[in-house]
Backbone bond lengths (Angstrom), bond angles and torsions (degrees), N, CA, C in turn:
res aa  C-N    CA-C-N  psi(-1)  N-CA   C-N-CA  omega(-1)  CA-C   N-CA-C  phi
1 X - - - 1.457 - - 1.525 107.92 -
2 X 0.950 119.47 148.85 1.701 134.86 -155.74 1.513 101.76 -94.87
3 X 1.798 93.74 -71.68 1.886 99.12 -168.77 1.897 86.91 -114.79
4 X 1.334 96.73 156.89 1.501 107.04 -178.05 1.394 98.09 -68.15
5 X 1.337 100.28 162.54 1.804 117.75 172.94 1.771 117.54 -98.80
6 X 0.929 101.73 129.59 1.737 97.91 150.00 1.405 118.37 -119.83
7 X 1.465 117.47 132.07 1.648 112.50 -167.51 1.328 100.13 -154.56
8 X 1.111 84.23 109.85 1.948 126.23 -174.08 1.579 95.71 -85.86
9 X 2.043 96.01 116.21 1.399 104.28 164.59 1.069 118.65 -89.33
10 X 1.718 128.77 133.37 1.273 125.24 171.40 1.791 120.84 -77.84
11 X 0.766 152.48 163.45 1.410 157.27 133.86 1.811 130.12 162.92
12 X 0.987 107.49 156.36 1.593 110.99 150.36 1.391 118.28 -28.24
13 X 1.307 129.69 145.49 1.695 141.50 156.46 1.679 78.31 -45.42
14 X 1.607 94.41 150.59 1.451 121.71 156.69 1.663 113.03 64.03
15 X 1.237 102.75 -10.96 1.679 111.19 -179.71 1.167 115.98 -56.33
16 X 1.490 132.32 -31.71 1.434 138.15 171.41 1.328 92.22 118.26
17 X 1.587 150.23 66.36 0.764 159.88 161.22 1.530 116.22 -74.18
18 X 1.656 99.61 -49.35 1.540 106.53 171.97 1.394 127.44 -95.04
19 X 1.001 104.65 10.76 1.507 126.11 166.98 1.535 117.56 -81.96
20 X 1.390 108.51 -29.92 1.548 124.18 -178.61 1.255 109.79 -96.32
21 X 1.286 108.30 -35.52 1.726 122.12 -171.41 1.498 101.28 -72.49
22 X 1.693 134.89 -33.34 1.135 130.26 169.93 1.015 137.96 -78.61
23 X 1.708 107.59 -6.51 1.314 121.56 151.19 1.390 128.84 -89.06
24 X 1.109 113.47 -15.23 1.691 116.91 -177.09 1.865 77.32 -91.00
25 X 0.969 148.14 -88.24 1.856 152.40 168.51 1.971 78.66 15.75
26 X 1.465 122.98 -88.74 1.331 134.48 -122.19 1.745 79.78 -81.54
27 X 1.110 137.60 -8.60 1.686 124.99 167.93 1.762 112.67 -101.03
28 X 1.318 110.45 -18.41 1.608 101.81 -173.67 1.894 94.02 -77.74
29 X 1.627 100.95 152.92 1.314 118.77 163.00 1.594 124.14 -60.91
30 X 0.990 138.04 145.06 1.535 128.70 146.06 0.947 121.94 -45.60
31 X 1.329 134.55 156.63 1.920 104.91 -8.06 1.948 99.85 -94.96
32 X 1.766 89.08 148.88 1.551 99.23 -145.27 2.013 94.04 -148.40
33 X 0.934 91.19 165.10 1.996 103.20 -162.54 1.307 108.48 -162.85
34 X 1.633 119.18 115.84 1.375 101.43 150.91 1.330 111.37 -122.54
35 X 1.546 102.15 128.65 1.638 131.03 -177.49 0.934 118.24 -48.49
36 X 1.533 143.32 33.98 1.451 143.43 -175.81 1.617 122.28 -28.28
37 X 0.983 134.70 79.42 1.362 137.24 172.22 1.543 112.47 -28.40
38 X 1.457 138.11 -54.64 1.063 159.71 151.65 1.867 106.29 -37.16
39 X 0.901 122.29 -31.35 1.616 129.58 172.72 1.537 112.30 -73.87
40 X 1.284 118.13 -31.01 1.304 138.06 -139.73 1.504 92.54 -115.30
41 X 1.544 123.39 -42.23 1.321 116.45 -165.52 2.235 98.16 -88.55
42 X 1.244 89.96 -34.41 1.646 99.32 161.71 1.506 114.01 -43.25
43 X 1.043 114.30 -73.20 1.842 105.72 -179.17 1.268 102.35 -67.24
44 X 1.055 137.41 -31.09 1.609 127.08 172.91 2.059 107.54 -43.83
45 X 1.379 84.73 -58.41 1.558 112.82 -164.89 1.990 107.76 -54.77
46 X 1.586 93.43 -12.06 1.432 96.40 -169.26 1.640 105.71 -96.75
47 X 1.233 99.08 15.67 1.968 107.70 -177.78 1.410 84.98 -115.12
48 X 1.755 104.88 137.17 1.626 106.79 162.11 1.460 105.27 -57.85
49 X 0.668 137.09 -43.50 1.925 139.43 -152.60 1.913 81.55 -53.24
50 X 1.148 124.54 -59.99 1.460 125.63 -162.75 1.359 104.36 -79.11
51 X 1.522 139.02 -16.93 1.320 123.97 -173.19 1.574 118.98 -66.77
52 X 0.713 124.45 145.96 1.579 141.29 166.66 1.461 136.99 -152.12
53 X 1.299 122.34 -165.45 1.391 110.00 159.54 1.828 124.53 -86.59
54 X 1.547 103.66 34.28 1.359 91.29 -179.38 1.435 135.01 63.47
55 X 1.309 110.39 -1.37 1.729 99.97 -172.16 1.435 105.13 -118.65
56 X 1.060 118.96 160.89 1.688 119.94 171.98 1.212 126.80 -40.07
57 X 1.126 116.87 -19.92 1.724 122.48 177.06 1.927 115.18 -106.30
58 X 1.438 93.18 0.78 1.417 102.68 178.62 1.590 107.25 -58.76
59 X 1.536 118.92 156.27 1.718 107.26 171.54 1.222 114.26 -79.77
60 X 1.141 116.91 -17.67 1.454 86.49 160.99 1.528 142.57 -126.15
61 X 1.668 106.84 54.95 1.116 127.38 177.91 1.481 115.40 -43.56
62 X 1.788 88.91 -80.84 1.479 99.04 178.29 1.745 127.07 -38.31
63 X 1.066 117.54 -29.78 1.911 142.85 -159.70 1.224 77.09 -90.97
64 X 1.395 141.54 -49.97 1.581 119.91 -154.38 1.763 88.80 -86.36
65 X 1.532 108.10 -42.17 1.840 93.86 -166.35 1.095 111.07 -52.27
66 X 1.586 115.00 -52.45 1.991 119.16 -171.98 1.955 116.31 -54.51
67 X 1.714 90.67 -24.68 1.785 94.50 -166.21 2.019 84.06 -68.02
68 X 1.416 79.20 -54.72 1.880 76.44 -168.88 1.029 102.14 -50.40
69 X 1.280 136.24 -84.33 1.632 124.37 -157.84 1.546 104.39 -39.99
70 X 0.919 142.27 -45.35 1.592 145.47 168.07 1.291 120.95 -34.56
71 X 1.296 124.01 -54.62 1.646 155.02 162.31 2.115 97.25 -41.54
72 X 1.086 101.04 -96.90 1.055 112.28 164.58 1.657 121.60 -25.38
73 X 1.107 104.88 -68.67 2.056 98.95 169.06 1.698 102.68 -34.22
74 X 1.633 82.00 -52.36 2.117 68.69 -171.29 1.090 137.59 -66.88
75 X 1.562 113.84 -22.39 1.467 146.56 163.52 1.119 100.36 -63.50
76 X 0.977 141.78 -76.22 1.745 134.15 -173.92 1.370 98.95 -63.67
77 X 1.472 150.03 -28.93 1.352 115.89 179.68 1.743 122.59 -96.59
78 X 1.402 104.44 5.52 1.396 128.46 168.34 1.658 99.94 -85.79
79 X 1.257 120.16 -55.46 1.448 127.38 -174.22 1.808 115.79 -64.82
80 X 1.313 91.58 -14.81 1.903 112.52 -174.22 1.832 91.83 -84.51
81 X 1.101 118.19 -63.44 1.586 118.11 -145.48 1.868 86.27 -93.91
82 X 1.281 131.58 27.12 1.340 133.05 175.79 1.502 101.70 -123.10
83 X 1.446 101.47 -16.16 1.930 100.04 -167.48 1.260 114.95 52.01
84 X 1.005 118.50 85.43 1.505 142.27 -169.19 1.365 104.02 -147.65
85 X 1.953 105.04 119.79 1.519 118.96 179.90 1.769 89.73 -57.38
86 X 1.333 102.49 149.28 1.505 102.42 169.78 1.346 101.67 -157.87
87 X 1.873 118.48 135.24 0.881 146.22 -155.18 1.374 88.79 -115.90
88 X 1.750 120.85 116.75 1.647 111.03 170.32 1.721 101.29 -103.53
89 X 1.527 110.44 95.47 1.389 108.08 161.66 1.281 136.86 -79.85
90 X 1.463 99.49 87.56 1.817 107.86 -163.11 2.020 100.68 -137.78
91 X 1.078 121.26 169.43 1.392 116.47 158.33 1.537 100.80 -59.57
92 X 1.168 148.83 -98.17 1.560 127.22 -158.58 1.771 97.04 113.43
93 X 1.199 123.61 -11.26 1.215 122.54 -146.22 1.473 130.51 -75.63
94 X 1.473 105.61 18.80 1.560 128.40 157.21 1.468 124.16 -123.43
95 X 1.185 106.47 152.19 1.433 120.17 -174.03 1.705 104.61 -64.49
96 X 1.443 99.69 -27.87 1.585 99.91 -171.90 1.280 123.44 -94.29
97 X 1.510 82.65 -23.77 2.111 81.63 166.31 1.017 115.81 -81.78
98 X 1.534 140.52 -30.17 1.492 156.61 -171.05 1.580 90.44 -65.41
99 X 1.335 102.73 -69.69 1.690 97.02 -179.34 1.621 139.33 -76.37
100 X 1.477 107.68 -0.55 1.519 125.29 165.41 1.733 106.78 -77.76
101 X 2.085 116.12 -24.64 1.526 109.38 167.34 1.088 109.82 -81.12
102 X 0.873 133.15 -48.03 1.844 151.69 -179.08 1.387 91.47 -33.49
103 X 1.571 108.36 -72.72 1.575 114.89 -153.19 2.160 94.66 -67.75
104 X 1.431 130.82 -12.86 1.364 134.52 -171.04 1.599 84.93 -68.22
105 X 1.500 105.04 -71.00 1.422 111.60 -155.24 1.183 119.52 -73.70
106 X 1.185 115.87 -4.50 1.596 123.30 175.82 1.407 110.37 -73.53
107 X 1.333 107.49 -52.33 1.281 123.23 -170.21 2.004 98.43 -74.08
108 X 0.822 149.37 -72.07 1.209 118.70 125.61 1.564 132.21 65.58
109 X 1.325 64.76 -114.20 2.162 95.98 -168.14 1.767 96.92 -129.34
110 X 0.890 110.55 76.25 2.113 85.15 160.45 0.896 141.29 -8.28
111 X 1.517 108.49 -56.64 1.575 134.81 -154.38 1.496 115.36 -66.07
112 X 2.030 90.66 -25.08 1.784 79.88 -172.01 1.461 135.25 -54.26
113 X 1.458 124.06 130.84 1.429 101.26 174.35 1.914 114.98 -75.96
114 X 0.822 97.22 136.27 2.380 86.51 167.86 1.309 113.19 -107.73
115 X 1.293 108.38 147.44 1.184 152.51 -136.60 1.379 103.66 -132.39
116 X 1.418 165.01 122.97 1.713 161.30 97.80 1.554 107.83 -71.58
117 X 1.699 93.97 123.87 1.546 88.78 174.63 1.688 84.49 -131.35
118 X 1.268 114.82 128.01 1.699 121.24 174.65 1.756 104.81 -91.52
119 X 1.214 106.16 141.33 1.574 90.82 172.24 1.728 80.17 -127.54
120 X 1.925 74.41 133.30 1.514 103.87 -173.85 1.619 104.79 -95.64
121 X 1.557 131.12 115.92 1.420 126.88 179.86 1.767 105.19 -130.99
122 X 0.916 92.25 120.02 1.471 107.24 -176.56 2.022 111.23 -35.05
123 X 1.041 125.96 136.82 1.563 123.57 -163.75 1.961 103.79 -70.45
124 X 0.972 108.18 -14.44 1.460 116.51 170.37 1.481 103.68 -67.81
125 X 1.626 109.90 -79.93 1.108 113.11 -164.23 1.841 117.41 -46.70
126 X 1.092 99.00 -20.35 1.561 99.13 -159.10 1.410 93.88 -89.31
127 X 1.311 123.40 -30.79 1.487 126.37 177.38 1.604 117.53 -57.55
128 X 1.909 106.69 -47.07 1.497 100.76 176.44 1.608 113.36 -80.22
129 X 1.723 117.18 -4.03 1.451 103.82 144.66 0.849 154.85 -55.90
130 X 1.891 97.59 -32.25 1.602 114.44 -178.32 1.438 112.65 -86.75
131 X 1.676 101.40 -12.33 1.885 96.54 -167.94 1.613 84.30 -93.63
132 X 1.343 139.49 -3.99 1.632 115.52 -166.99 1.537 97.90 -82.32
133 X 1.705 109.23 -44.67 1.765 117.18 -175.70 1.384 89.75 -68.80
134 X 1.220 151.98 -77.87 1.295 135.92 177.18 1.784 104.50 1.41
135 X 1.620 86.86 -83.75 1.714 78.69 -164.51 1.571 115.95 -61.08
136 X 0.951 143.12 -35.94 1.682 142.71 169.06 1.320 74.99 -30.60
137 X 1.423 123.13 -114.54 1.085 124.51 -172.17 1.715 140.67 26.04
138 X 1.668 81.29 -71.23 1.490 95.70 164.08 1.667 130.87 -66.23
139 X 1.471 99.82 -49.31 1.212 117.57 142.44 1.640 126.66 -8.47
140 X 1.471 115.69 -71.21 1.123 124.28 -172.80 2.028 108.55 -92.35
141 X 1.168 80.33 15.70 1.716 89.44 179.31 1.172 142.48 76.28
142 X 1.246 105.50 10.43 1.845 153.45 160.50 1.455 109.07 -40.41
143 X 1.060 125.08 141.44 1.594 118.51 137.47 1.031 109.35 -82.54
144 X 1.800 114.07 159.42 1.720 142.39 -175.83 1.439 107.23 -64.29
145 X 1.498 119.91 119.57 1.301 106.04 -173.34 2.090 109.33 -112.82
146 X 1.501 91.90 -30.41 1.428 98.67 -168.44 1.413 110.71 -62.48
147 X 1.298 119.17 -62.04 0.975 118.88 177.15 1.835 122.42 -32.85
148 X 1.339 95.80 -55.56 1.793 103.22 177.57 1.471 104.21 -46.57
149 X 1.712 116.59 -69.82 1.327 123.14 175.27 1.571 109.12 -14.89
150 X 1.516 116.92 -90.54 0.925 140.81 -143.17 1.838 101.35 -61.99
151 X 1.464 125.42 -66.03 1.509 133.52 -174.73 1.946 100.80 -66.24
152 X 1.568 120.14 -21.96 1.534 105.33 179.46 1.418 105.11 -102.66
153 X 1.489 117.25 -43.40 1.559 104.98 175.30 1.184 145.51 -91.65
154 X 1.861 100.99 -43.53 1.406 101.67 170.55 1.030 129.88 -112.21
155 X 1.763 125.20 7.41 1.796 114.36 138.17 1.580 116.56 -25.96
156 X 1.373 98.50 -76.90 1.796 140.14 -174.99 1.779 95.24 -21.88
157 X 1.456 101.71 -46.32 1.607 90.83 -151.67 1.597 104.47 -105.85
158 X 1.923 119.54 -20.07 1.652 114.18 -163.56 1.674 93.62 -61.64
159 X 1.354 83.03 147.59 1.499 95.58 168.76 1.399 104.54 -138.97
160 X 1.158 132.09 124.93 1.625 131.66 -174.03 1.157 119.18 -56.03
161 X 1.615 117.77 150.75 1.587 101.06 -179.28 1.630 93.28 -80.15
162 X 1.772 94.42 162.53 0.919 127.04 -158.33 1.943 108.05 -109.45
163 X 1.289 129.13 165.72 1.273 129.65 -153.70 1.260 107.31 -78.62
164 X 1.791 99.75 -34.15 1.640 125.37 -167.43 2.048 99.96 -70.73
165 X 1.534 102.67 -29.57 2.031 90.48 -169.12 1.331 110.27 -83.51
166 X 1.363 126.94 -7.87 1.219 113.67 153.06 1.474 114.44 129.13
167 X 1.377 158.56 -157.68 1.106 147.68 -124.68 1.983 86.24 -119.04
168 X 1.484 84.33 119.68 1.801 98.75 -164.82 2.047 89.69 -117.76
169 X 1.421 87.95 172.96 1.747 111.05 -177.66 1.376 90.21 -159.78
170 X 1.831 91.36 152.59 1.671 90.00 175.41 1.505 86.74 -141.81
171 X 1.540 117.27 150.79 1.511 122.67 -160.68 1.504 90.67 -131.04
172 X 1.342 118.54 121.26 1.394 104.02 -178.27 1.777 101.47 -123.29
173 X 1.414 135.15 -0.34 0.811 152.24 176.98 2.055 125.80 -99.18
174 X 1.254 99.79 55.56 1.931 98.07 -148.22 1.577 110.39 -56.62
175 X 1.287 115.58 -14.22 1.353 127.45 -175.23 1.062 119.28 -91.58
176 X 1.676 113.74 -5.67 1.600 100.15 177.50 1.963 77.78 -166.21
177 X 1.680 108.51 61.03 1.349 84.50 177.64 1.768 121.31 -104.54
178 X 1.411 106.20 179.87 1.562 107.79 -167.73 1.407 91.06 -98.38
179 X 1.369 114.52 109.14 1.845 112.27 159.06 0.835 129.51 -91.05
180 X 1.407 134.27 160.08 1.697 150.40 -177.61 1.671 92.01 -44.69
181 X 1.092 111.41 167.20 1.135 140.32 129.09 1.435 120.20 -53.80
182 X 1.649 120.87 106.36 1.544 89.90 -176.06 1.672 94.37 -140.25
């Protein structure tokens, strides 16, 4: 590979985002990263200040989203000026956040090439995903979190990539899918 990559996963929680992302990870060259969003809210989660019950209405939702997005800026602009393939495994699910990283690492590094890969999962399927972790959840004596997530925040906000951000893929098959060339 010539110029490093950045390749922004699209989807829903639970869509198989990191399922795809660990396969596009196990073909890119070194030196290489994938940004697990879910990794990130974990060490957050390991400070009382961030504990809660996990759900969107928990107090400290908001405090964990801004720390993460914060975390991450710095990670991608440390990971930018190192040239490092980097895999952002996150929903992605605005045009403006996709292009507020884009425009970080560009400015940056030039070189990066970008990458959108959406994983497309039918609104069924993703629902009896969200109701199975739901119930674990409950299970372990939790309140239901996916469900809330998914119908209050990130329905509300995906917005598809668009023609203008640049050379996109859409994977609608996560278990046996066909990836870019990357």
């Amino acid at each position: 590979m010539k110029y490093p990559s950045y390749i922004v996963m699209i989807g829903f929680s639970l869509s198989g985002k990191t399922t795809v992302a660990k396969l596009i990870e196990a073909k890119l060259p070194n030196p290489k990263i994938r940004l697990d969003t879910s990794r990130v809210h974990d060490f957050l989660n390991s400070y009382p200040i961030f504990q809660d019950d996990n759900t969107i209405t928990g107090k400290s939702f908001d405090l964990r989203q801004s720390c993460s997005k914060a975390i991450k800026k710095g990670l991608l602009t440390e990971l930018a000026k190192a040239s490092v393939n980097i895999i952002d495994d996150a929903a992605n699910l605005t045009r403006k956040e996709r292009q507020d990283k884009v425009k970080l690492i560009h400015k940056i590094n030039p070189s990066y090439k970008f990458i959108y890969i959406t994983i497309d999962i039918s609104e069924l399927d993703l629902l009896k995903r969200l109701s199975k972790f739901d119930a674990k959840n409950i299970q372990k004596g939790h309140k239901p979190a996916w469900g809330d997530l998914y119908f209050k925040i990130q329905k509300p906000q995906y917005q598809p990539v668009s023609k203008d951000e640049g050379i996109s893929h859409t994977v609608s098959d996560t278990r046996n899918p066909k990836l870019p060339g990357v």
